[in-house]
N, C-alpha and C positions, 0 to 999 in steps of 0.2 A: 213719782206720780203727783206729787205734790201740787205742783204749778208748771203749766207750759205756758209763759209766757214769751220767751224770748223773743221769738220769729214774728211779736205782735207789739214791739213797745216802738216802735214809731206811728202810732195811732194815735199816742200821747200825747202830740207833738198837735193833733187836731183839734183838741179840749181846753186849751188853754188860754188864753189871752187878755193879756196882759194893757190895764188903762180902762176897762170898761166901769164903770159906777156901780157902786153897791146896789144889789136887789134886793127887794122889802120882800120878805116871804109872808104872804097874806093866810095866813089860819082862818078857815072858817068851819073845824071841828071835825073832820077826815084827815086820816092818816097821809103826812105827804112826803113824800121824797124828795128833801131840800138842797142835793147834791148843786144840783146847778144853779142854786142862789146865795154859794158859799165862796169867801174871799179867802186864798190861801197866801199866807206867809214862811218862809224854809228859810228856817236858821241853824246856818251850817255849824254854828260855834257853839248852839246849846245854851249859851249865856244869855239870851235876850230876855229882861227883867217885864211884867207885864206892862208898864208904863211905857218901855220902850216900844213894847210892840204895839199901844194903842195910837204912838202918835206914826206911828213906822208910814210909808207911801208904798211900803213895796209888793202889797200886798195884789194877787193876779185874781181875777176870775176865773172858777170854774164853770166851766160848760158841758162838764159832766154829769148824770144823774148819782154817778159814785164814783168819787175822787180816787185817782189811782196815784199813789205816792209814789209805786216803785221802792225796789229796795234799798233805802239812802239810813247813813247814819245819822241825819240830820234833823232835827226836832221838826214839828211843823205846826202854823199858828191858821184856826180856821176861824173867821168871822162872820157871822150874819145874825139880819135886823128880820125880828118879827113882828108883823104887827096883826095881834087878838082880832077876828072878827066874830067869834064863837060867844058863846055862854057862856064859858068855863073861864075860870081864874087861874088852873093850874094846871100845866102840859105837864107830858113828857115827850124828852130826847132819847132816842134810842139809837145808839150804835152798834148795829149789828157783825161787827170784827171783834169776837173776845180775846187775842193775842195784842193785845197791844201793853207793853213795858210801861207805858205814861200818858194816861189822860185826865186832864187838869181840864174844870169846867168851868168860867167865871161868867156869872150873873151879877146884874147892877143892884146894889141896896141902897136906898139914902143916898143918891148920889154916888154913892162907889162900887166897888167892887168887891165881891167873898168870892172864893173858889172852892172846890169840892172837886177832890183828886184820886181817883182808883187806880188800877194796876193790876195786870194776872201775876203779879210778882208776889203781891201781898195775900193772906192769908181768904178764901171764898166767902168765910162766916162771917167777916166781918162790913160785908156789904149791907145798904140798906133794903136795896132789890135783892132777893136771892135767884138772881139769874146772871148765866155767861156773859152777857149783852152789859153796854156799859150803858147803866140806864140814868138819868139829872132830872130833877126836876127843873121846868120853867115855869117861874111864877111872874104874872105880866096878867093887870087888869085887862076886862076887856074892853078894846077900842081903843089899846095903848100903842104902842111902839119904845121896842127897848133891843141894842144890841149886844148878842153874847159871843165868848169866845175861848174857843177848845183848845188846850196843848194836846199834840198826840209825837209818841217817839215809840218806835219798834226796832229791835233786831232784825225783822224777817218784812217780806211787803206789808205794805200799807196799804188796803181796801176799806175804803171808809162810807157803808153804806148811814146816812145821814136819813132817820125819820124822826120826821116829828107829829106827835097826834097827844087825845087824851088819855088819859091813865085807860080807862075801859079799855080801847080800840087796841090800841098797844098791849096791853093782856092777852085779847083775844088772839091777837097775829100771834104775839109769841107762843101761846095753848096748841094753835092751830099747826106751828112750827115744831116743838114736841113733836105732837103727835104723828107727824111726817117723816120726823125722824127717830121716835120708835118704831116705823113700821122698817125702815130701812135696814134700822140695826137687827131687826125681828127677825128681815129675811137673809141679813151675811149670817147672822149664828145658825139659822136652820143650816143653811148652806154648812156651815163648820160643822155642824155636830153629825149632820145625814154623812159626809164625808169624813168625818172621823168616824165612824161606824163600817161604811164602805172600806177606807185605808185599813180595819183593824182584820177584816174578814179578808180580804186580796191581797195584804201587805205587799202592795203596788206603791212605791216610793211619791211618783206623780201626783195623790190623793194627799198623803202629806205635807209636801211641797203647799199642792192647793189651799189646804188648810191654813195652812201659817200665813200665806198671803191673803186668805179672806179675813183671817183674825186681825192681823196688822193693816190691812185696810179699814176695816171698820174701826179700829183704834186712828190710826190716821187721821179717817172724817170725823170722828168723834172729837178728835183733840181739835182740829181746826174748826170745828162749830163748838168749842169750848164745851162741851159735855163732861168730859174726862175732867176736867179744871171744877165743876159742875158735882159729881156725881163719884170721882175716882179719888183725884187728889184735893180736896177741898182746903185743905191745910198744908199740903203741901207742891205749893207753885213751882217751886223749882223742880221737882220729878214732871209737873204738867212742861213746864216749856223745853225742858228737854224731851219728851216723850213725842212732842211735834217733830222732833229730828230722829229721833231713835227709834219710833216706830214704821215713819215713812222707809229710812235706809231698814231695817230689817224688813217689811215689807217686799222692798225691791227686792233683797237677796232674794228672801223666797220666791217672788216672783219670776225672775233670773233663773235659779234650779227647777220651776216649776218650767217654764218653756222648753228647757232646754232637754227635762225628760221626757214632757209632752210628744214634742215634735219631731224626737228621736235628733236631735241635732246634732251631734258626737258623728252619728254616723251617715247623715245625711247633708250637714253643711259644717262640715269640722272648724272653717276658718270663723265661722259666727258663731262657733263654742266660743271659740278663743276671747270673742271680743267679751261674749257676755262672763267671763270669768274676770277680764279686766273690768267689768262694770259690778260683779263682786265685792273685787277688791274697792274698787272705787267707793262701794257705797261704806265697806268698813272701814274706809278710812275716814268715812264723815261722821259716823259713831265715835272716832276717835276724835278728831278733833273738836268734836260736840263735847265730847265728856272733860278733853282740857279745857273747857269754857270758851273758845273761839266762834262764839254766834253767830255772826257774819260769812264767816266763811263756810263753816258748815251749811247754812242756806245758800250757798253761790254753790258748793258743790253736790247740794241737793236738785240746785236747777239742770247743774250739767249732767249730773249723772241721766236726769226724770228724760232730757234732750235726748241723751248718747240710746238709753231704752228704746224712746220712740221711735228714732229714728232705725234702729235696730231690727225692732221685731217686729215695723214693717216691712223692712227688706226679707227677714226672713218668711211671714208666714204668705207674702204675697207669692214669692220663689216658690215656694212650697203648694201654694194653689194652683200657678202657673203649670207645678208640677201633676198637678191631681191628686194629689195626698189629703184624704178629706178631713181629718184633725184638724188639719193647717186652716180650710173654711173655714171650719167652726170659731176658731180662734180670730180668725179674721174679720167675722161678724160681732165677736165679741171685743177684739180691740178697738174697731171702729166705734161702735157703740159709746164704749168709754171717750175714747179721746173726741164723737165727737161732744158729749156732753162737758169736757172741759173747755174747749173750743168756744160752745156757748157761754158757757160760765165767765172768763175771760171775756168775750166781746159785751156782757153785760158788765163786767167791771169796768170796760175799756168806752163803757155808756154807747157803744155802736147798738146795742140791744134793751130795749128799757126795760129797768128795774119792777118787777111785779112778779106775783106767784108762781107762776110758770119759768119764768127766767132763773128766778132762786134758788130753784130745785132739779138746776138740768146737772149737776153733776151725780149730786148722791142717785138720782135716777139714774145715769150713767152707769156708775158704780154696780149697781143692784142690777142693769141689765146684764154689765160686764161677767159678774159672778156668779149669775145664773146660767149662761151660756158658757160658760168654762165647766161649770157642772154639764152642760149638758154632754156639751162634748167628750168628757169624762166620759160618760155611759156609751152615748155614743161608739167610743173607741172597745168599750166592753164587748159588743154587738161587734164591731169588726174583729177579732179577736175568735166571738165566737163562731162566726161565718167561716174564717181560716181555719180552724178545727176540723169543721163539719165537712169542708173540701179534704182535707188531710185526712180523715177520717174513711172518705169513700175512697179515696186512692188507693188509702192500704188494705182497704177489705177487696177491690179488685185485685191486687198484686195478690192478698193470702187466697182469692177464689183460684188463682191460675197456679197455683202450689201446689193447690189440696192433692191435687191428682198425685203429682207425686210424693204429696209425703202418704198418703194410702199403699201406694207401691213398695216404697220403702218397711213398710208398715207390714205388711204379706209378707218380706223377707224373711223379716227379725222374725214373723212368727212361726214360719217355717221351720227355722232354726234350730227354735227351740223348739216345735217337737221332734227333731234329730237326735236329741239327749238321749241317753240311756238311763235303764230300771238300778243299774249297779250307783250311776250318779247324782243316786234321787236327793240327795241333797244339795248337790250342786246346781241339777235340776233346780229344784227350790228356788234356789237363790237368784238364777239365770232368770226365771219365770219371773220373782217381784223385778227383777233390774228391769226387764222386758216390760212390762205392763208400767214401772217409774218411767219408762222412756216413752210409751203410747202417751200418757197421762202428760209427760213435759209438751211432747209435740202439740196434741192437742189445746192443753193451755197457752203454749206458744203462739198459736195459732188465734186464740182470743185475747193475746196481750199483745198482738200488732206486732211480733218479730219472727213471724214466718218467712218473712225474706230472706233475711240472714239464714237460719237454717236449712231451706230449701239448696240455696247456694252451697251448701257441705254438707248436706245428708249424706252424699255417696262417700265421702271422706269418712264421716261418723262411723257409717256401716261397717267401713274398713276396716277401722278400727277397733269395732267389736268382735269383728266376722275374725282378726289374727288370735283373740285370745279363747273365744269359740273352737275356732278350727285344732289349736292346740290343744285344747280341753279332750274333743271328740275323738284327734288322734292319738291321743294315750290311752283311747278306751280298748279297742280290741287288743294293745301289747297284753294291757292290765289284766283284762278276762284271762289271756293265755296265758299271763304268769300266777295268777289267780288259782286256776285249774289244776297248774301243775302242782303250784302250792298244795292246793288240798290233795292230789294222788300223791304228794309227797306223804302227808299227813298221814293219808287209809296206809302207804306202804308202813310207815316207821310204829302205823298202831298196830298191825297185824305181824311186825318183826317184836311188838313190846310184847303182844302175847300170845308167843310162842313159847316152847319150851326149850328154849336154848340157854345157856347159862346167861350172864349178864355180861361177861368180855365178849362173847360171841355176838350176843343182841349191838351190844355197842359196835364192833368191828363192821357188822353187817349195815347197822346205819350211818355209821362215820361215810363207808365205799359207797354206800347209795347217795348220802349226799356229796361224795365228790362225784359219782359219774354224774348226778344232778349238775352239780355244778349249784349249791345253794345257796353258797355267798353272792354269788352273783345278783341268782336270784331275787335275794333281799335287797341287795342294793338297786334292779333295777324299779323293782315294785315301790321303792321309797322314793327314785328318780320320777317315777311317774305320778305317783299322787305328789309328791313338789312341785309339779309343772301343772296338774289339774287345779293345784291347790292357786298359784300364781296367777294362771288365766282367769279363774273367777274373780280375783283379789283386782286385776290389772281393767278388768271388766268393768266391776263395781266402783271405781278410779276414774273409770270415764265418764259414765253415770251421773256419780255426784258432780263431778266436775259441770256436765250439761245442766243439772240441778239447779249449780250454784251461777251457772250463766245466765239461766231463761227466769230467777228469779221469780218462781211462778206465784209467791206469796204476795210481792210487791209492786200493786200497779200504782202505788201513790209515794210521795215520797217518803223515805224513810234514809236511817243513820245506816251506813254501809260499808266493810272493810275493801278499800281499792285491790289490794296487794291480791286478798281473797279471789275476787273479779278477776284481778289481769291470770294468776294459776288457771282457772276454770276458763277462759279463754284462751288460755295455749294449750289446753286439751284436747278442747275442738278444734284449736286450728292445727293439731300438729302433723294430720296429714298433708298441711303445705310445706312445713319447714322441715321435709327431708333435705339430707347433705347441706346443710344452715345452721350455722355455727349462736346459737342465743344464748346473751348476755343479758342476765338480771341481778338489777341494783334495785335495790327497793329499799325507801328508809323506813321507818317505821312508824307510819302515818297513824293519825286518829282516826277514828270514825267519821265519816264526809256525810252529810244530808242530802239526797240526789236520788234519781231515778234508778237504780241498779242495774234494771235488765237492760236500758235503755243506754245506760254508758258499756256493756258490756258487749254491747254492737256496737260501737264505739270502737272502743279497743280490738273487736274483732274487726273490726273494716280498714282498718289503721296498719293490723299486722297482715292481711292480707295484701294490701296494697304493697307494704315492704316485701314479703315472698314473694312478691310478681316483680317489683323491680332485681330483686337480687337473682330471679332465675332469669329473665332478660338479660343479664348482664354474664352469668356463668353458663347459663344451658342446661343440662343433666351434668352437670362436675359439681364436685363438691367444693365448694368454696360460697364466701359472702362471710356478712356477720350484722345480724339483728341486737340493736343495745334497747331494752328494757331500763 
């Protein structure tokens, strides 16, 4: 994001020209922008001693308000004659480009020359201005004429806005400059901290993403208006000049994962994933090559990557408007916005746009529009979000109104049922009764946790399922009474043979024959047959039960830690009125605890296994065959 210039450097080609005669910059005590009364010289060999370059011819006129060097290795020598018409005895020069590796200022003394040499390489404190800006004084009587002359050599471009004024006027712009750009930096950190706040409550990855790129953007502008050189690394230049490269490429990355979750990319333009993962890598590779010290080219490949972007994520979020996906807007008024404030920015460097206070500040404007409409759209997308709820939300309360009916019906049943029981099986009863009322109490919470559908669709299955271990229960009841009965006239006979007056071989012979024409062994075994089986149907009952329990999850409507394994049993409870004559294979490893919606994956699984019993009985009929793998 750094610079888009490419698509703009034959404008270059208009500003120059070469043979025109030095221009007198006339001062008469307002700040003025000497750009286009400045003679340039480019020494490609870095050797040219100052003597050489005073008597040098080769020196071209700029016809720029602000000299654009372009990114060359190459030193470059700037000349111009002032001449005092003010009050004052003593100017300042101000350079407003704090990234420059070498500025060398020579003024005439006594006939010669001194120079006075800065640098963002050397240590901040030890300037005589404590400001980013490369500040010289010019000392030149008034109603003099005297000319001076600048070395400048960068790694990275060369924007050389060129003022000249007095000490006051020059305070004031740079005060007024500050202060423009605290309000900027003011509004990327709200922006970071409101959305760090947001990302911590939604842990919505996109808020994140956000973050990093508002932070490494405001690091960005900060380093290229020398702030950070300023205010971060004062003492140490070498973190500051690589910070203009390292924080631009991590910038981008974040920027890069922040579209690409925004806009839903992955699934809506998978092949402009792809490119912006190559623009990823692209940009780590210029952290690398940054940190092996290759300056040059880490700025070359800062330009192509900033290109490959633009280019990019206007093809995608224009597609994406084209398409109606309103994120994709928002974004689209927000990257306009930005690029077009770099746009301006550039055509003021490129002197198409003259140098003054509104031109200066079209990009961190830019900037500050861009990152606030990225927030907005943020929220914005929050509100789409909740809209789609609200619609999903009536849907399933009509599908649960057209259920009710019959899970009420079903509901009559079961209660029927139960009072079918008998006084001998009051405790079975008992139990029958809470299962009965755990299952009224499921349905109904089911029904307010949005998965009356699912149940609806297998009540009559369910019923089934209870009604066989029910029905076996009730039919053991009248054998039981009748062996019951005879139990006990066994009992009145064998009390009324104990007292009798017969001997005790007698008493004994007489109930040995009564219990064989009884037949009592029988007896007892079948009375133990039957309560085993009464005993089983309430057991196989309460099995179904919890199984529904642990389906309809009626404690967890929010997310919670949950055993799958658990899930998928209680889901082939309920379903296993489908997978009669269906042969099921369960492999299950022995998973941890999963974080997730429970009841909500549990139709899941249920929709999953029914869909398989509907292929596998399409396929056999009524035969038994197939085979379900778990």
């Amino acid at each position: 994001m750094k610079k888009i210039y490419l698509f703009l450097l034959f404008f270059q080609i208009l500003f120059l020209s070469k043979g025109i005669a030095q221009k007198i910059i006339e001062f008469k005590g307002d700040n003025i922008v000497i750009g286009q009364k400045v003679s340039i010289l480019e020494d490609p060999t870095k050797r040219l001693d100052f003597l050489s370059v005073r008597k040098s011819s080769g020196f071209i006129q700029s016809l720029t308000e602000v000299p654009n060097l372009q990114l060359s290795p190459s030193a470059f020598w700037l000349r111009f004659t002032v001449k005092n018409e003010s009050a004052e005895n003593q100017l300042l020069l101000s350079l407003e480009y704090p990234t420059l590796d070498v500025c060398e200022f020579y003024y005439p003394v006594n006939g010669g020359y001194n120079a006075e040499k800065l640098s963002d390489t050397n240590s901040f404190n030890k300037r005589k201005y404590k400001h980013q800006d490369f500040l010289f004084d010019v000392k030149i009587p008034k109603d003099s004429v005297a000319t001076f002359y600048l070395k400048v050599q960068s790694n990275e471009q060369m924007v050389l806005p060129l003022v000249l004024g007095t000490p006051q006027k020059v305070a004031e712009t740079k005060l007024t400059r500050d202060v423009l750009w605290g309000a900027l930096v003011g509004i990327l950190l709200v922006m970071v901290l409101y959305n760090s706040f947001v990302f911590i409550s939604t842990k919505d990855v996109s808020y994140l993403y956000y973050v990093l790129y508002a932070l490494f953007m405001a690091l960005t502008q900060t380093s290229l208006s020398g702030y950070t050189y300023r205010f971060i690394f004062p003492n140490s230049p070498v973190l500051f000049n690589m910070g203009i490269i390292i924080f631009n490429a991590i910038g981008g990355i974040a920027f890069s994962l922040f579209a690409q979750s925004f806009l839903g990319m992955k699934e809506r333009m998978p092949f402009m994933s792809k490119v912006f993962k190559f623009i990823i890598l692209l940009y780590s590779l210029t952290i690398i090559v940054r940190l092996l010290g290759y300056s040059l080219i880490s700025y070359r490949m800062t330009d192509i990557s900033a290109l490959v972007v633009t280019v990019s994520i206007f093809i995608v979020i224009i597609y994406l408007s084209i398409k109606g996906y309103r994120p994709a807007k928002y974004f689209l008024l927000a990257w306009t916005m930005f690029f077009a404030g770099i746009i301006l920015f550039v055509l003021r460097n490129l002197g198409v746009l003259p140098y003054n206070d509104y031109t200066n500040y079209t990009m961190p404007i830019g900037v500050a529009f861009e990152v606030i409409l990225l927030s907005l759209a943020l929220a914005d997308r929050i509100n789409i979000f909740k809209a789609e709820k609200e619609r999903s939300q009536e849907e399933t309360v009509k599908a649960l109104q057209e259920n009710e009916k019959i899970i009420r019906e079903q509901n009559v049943v079961l209660e029927l049922k139960v009072n079918e029981r008998t006084v001998e099986l009051s405790e079975s009863n008992h139990e029958l009764n809470i299962t009965l009322e755990d299952l009224k109490q499921a349905q109904t919470q089911l029904v307010e946790s949005e998965k009356m559908a699912s149940l609806g669709q297998l009540t009559a299955g369910i019923a089934h399922e209870i009604n066989n271990p029910i029905n076996f229960v009730t039919s053991n009841v009248n054998p039981l009474k009748r062996d019951i009965e005879i139990m006990l006239n066994a009992f009145a006979v064998i009390e009324k043979v104990g007292l009798s007056d017969s001997s005790a071989d007698d008493k004994r012979k007489q109930i040995e024959e009564y219990k064989e024409e009884l037949d009592f062994d029988y007896l007892t075994t079948e009375i133990k047959h039957l309560i085993k089986g009464i005993n089983e149907g309430a057991n196989r009952t309460a099995e179904i039960v919890k199984g529904l329990r642990i389906f309809s999850r009626l404690d967890e409507d929010d997310l919670k830690r949950a055993n799958l394994n658990e899930g998928l049993d209680s889901t082939m409870i309920i379903a296993n009125n489908l997978l009669n004559k269906i042969e099921v294979v369960r492999e299950y490893s022995d998973l941890p605890l999963v974080e997730c919606y429970a009841g909500k994956l549990n139709q899941v699984f249920l929709n999953i296994i029914s869909n398989a019993a509907y292929a596998v009985k399409k396929r056999f009929g009524e035969n038994t065959g197939g085979e379900i793998a778990i």
